[in-house]
N, C-alpha and C positions, 0 to 999 in steps of 0.2 A: 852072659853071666847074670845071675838073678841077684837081684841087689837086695842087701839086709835092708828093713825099714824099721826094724825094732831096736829103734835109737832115740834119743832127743833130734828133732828134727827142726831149723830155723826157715824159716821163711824172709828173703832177702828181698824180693822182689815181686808183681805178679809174674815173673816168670817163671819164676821158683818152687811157687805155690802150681801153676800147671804141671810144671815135672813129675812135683810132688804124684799128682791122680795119675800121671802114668805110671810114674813107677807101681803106683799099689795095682794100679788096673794092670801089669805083667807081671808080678809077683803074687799077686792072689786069682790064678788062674781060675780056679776051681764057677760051675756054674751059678751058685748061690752066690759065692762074691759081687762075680759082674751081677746077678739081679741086683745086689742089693746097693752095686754101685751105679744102679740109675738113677736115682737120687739126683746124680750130679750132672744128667742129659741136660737140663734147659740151660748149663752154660757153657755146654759144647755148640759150637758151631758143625761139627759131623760126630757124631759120637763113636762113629763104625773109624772114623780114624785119629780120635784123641784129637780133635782139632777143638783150640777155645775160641769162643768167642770175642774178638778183638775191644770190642769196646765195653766189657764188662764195668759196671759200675764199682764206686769202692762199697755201696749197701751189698751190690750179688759177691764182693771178696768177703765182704765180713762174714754173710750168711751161708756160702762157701766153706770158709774156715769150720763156723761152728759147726755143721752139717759133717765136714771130715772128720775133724774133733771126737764127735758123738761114733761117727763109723769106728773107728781106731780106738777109744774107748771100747766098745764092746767085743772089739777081737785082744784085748788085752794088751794092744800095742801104747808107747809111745806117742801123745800128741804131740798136736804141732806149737810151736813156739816163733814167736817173730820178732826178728831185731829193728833196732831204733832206725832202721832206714825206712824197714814197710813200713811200722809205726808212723814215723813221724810224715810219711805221702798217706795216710789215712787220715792225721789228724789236720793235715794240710785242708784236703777236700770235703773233712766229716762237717756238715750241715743239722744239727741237732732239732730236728723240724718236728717235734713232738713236744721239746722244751722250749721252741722258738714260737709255735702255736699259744700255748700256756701264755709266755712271756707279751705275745701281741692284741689277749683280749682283755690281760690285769692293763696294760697300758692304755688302750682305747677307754677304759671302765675309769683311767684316774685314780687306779689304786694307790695306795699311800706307798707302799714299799719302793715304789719309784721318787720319789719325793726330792730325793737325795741327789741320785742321776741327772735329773730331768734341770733341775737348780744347776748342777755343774756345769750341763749340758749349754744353757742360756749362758750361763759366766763366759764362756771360752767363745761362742759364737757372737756372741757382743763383742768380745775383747777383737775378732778377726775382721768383722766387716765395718761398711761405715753407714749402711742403710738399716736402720733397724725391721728383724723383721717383726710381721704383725703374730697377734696370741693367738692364731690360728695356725698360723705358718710354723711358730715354733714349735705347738705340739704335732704336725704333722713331721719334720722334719725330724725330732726327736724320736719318734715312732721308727720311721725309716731307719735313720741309722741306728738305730740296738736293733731291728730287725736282722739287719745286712743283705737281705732281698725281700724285696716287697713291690706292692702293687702302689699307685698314686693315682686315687681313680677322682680325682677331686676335679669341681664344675669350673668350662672354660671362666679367665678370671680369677681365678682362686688363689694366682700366682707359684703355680707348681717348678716353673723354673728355679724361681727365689727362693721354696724350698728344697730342692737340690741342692743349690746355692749354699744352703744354710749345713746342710751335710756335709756337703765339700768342705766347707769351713772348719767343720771339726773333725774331721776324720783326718784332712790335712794340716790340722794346726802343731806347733812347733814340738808341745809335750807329746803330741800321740803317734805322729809320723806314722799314718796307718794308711795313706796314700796319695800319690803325688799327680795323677792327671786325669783328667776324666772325658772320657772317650762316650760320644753322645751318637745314635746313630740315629736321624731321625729326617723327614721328610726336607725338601732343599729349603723351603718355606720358612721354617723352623731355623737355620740357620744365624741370620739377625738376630733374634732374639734373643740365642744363648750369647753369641758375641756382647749385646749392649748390656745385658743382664748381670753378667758378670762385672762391668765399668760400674753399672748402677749401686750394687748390691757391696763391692768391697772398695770404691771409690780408689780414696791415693794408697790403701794400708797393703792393696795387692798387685803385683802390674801382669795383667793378663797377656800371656803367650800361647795364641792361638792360631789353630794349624788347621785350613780346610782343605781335606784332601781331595774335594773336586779341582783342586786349583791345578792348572794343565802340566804345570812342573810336577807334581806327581806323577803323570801317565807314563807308565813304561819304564819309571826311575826307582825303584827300592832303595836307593842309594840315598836319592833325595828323601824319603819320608822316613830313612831310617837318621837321617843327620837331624833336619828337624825335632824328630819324637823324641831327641833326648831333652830338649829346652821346651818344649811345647809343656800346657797345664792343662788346656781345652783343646779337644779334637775333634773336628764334626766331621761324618761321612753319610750319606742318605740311603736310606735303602736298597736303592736302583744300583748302584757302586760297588756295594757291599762285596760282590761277588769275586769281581774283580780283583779287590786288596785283601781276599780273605786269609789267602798265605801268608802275605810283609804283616797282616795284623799279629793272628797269632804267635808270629817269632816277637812279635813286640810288647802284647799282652801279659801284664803277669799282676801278682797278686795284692800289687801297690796301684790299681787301675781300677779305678769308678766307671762299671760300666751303666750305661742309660740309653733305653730305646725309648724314645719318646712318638708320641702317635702310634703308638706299637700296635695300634685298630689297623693302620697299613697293612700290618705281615698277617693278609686274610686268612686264603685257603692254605689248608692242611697239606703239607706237599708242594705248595707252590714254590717257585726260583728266590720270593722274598724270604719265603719262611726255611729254606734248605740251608741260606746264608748266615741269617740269622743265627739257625742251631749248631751252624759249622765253629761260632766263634770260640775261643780258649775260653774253657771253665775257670782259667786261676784266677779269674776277680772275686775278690772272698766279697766283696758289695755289689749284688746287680738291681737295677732298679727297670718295672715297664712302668709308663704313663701314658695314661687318655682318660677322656674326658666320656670317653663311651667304650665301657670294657668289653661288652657284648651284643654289637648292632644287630644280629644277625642270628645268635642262637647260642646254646652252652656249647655247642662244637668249637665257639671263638675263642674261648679259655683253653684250648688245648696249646695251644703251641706258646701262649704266653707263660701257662703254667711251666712247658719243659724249656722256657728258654731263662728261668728263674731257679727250677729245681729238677733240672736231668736227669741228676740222681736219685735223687728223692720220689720224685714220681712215679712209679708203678707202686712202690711200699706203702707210700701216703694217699695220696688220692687216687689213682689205681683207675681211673675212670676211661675204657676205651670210649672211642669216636664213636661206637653204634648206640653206647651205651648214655652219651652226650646227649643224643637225639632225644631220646624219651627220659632224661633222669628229673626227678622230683627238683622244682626249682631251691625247696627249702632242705636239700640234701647238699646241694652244693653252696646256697649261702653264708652255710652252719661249718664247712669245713673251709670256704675261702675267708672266712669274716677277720682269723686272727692277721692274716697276710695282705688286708690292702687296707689304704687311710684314702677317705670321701669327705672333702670338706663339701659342704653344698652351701644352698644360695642363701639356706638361711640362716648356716653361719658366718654367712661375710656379712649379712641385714642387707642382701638386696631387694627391695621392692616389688612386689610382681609386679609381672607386666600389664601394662593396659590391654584391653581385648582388643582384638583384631579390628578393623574398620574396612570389610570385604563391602568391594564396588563393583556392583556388578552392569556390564554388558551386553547387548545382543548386539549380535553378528551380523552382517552387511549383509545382505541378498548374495553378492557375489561370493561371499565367504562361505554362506551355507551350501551356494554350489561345487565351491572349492571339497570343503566335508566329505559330500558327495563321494565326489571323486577319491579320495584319501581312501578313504571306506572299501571301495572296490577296490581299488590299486595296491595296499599295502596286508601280506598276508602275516608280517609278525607283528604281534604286540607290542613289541617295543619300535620298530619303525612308527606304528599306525599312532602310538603315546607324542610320539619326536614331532612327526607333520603337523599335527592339528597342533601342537605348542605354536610350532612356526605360522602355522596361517592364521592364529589366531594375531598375531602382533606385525611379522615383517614376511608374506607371502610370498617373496621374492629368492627367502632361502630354498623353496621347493625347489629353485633349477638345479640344485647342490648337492651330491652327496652325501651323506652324513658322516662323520667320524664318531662313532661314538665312543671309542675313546678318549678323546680330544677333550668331549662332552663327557667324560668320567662314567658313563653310564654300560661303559662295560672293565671290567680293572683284568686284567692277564693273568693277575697274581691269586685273583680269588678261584682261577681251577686248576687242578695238579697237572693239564692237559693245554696244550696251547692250540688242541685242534677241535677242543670245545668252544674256546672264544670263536675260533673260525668260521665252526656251525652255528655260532648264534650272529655273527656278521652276515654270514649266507644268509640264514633267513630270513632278516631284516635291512635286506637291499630292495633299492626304491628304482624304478622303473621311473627315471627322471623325465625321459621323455614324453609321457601322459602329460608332465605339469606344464611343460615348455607350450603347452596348446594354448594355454590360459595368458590373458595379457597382467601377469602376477603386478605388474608397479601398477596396475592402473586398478587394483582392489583396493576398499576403502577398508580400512581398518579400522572400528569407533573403540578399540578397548587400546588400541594402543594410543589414540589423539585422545580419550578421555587420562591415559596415564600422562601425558604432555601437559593438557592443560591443570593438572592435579600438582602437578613439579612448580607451573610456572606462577601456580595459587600461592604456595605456599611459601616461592621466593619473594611474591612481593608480600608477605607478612615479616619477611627479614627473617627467615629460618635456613636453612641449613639444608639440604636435601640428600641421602644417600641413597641411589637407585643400584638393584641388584637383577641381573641378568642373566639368562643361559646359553645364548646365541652369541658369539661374540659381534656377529654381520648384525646381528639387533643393536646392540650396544655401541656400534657405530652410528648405527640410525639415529639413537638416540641422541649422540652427540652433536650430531649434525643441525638435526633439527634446534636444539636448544641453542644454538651458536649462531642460527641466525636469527633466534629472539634477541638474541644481545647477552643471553649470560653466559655468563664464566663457570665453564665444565672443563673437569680431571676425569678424562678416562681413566 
């Protein structure tokens, strides 16, 4: 039966609004129709069988609409019209990132029209914690929140926790009830942090109920993390995890939930198991916040996946930037569109001091060492092996009998390729033929750069100072201990 369309027609649902292009797409038979309903191909998922694409955004329902709209207008039909249920799941998820850009360079500029806000803004986050924060902290934090996602690319130090802190305050303070817990997902390291941060920052005026969901009672129990989440206010989970709880999250996720990826430099490669987790979480946090201290180690490809784990939807229409296009884009094309959406406190607006310059002491090498080289040389055909040995022989020769882990040594991450059989080939080719080194009597090579770094430690403790030695070998860092322990001093590995 061909169905009448030349009616008022409501739109209830996206599902509704799909029926809708079938039915015109079987009622307007004719060949000029369908061309001209190609239009609506990029949000079919098969268009030869009216199949939509499942995770349409609400930008491709709006541009959707208007696009039908305009069709149906020129066949003299009836548009479409949508009741207060679509409405109000648009107005839900609509992200106004055209007005939210505007709104985030008058704020960074200290425009006057803020004046008002930003005053309130301090009244109520004073009146919530018991640490005040600093005038750095408060304008970043106030930035943040009128944002509702934004970037926090501010220098380690800077106290980016504390201004989270300072969001949470208001966003969940008594008059605004705009959200009750905040769900952090960030390296296990990290962990402490936001735990004492929280004590520091709201002292007796809040009692923190905090929920890590590494803790083993989690594993395998939905039941458990679902009784918990109703009292919890802080919730940390780490990236590695993510995956795991990414179902119990989202049934628990909703739009009274501060989320935060902190170290969000972690979720490297584009595709990788971090970054698929990541993007899998529930959209209904109307607050999402990424934080580092280094937004882009590695290249503009890095901004890809922090951008869609802030603005999913927003992204193709606003910054529209593909991955190939990442590679070569003009740096000052993307400074100029990311500038309204992150806050950079740097160093020199906390007035830290530069640094002293360096004090490089340099060593030559044992005889037995250069022959060690040698060997390295010949033996080792990847780069990265042939970089690892010569570190090692140059301090504790002893690790040659070892094979290397390199990712133990962070110098290869899983996460940073979309392929788990690329890190494979790169451990292939940077296996060591241990055997060559076991020829060498290694304990019985003289090391002068590492006995000059000893007597360097043991100068400077009898000046009554303080020493912090940093290491990449952990079987070094034993060395190290050992040695210092039987001069007589007191070492914390």
């Amino acid at each position: 039966m061909e169905k009448n369309i030349n009616r008022p027609i409501i739109i209830k649902n996206n599902e509704g609004l799909f029926q809708l292009i079938d039915d015109i797409q079987h009622t307007l038979q004719t060949k000029t129709a369908q061309r001209g309903l190609r239009i609506f191909n990029p949000y079919f998922q098969d268009s030869s069988q009216l199949t939509f694409k499942p995770d349409l955004t609400y930008v491709q329902l709006l541009e959707l609409i208007d696009k039908l709209n305009h069709k149906l207008e020129r066949k003299g039909l009836q548009t479409v019209e949508t009741d207060d249920e679509f409405d109000q799941f648009i107005k839900k998820k609509q992200y106004f990132i055209k007005e939210q850009s505007e709104a985030g360079i008058t704020i960074k500029d200290g425009d006057s029209r803020w004046h008002k806000e930003f005053t309130e803004f301090k009244q109520i986050v004073q009146r919530e914690i018991s640490r005040p924060l600093k005038n750095e902290q408060e304008k970043a934090s106030f930035f943040l929140a009128t944002m509702k996602r934004a970037a926090n690319f501010s220098v380690p130090g800077a106290g980016k926790t504390a201004m989270m802190y300072g969001i949470f305050a208001f966003l969940s303070s008594l008059n605004r009830d705009k959200v009750d817990k905040l769900l952090v997902i960030s390296p296990l390291n990290a962990f402490a942090a936001w735990r004492t941060e929280y004590e520091k920052v709201f002292g007796p005026k809040r009692q923190l109920h905090y929920m890590n969901l590494r803790d083993n009672k989690y594993n395998n129990d939905p039941g458990a993390i679902k009784r918990d989440w109703v009292r919890a206010n802080v919730i940390t989970i780490n990236y590695e995890s993510l995956k795991s709880k990414i179902q119990i999250l989202n049934d628990l996720i909703n739009e009274k939930t501060m989320l935060v990826f902190d170290e969000v430099h972690r979720i490297k490669g584009v595709g990788g198991q971090r970054a698929k987790a990541a993007l899998s979480l529930s959209q209904s946090p109307r607050y999402r916040y990424v934080l580092t201290g280094t937004p882009i180690p590695n290249g503009f490809r890095d901004i890809y996946n922090f951008l869609h784990l802030m603005y999913p939807d927003e992204y193709s229409s606003f910054f529209a930037w593909d991955l190939n296009e990442l590679n070569r884009i003009d740096p000052e094309d993307v400074n100029h569109k990311l500038a309204p959406f992150f806050w950079r406190t740097n160093k020199e607006d906390l007035h830290v001091p530069k640094p002293e310059p360096d004090k490089i002491v340099k060593v030559e090498p044992s005889e037995k060492q250069g022959i060690l080289a040698d060997a390295i040389y010949e033996n080792e055909n990847g780069a990265l092996a042939l970089f690892t040995r010569l570190l090692q022989a140059s301090t504790n020769p002893e690790l040659l009998k070892y094979n290397i882990n390199y990712r133990e040594l962070g110098l290869i991450d899983g996460d940073s390729y979309s392929w788990d059989q690329n890190v494979s080939k790169i451990e292939k080719e940077n296996q060591s033929d241990i055997e060559v080194y076991k020829r060498f009597s290694l304990e019985d090579i003289e090391t002068p750069k590492f006995d000059r770094g000893i007597k360097l430690i043991t100068d400077l403790v009898s000046e009554g100072k303080k020493v912090l030695v940093w290491g990449i070998f952990v079987g070094t860092m034993h060395k190290i201990k050992r040695y210092l322990d039987e001069k007589g001093l007191n070492t914390i590995l």
